[in-house]
C-alpha positions in Angstrom: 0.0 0.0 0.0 1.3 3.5 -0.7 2.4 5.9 1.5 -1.0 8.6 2.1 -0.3 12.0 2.8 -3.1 12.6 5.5 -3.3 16.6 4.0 -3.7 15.9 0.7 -7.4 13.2 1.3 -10.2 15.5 1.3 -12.1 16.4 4.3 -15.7 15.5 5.0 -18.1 17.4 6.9 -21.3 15.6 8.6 -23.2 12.6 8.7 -25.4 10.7 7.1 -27.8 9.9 9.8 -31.4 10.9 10.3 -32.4 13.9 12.2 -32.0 14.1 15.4 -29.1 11.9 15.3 -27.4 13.8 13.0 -27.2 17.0 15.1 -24.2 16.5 17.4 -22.1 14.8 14.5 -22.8 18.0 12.4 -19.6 19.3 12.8 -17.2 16.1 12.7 -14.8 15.9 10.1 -14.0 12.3 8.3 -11.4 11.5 5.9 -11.2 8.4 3.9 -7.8 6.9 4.0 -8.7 3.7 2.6 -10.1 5.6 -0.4 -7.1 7.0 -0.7 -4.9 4.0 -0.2 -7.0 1.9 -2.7 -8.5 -0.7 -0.3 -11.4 -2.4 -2.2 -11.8 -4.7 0.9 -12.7 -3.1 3.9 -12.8 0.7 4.8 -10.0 3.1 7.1 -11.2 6.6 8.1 -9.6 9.2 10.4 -12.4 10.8 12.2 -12.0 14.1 14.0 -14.9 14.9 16.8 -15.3 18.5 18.5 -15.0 18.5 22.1 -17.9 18.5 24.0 -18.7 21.1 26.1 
């Protein structure tokens, strides 16, 4: 597998889930590394979450 440079996958915003479920992930941020690494097979994502307050 090929070296990924982490700055260079995009960034995605939200969730997919249903309101209200989808209210406190609003503002996470997922990238797809196994996208970007070519994995067909199963699925590696680097998931930032917000604090909570």
């Amino acid at each position: 597998m090929p070296k990924i440079d982490i700055d260079a996958v995009p960034k995605h915003k939200g969730s997919g889930y249903p309101m209200p479920f989808a209210a406190p992930c609003a503002d996470r941020l997922r990238r797809r590394l196994g996208d970007a690494g070519g994995l067909t097979d199963f699925a590696v994502n680097l998931m930032h979450l917000l604090p909570v307050a």
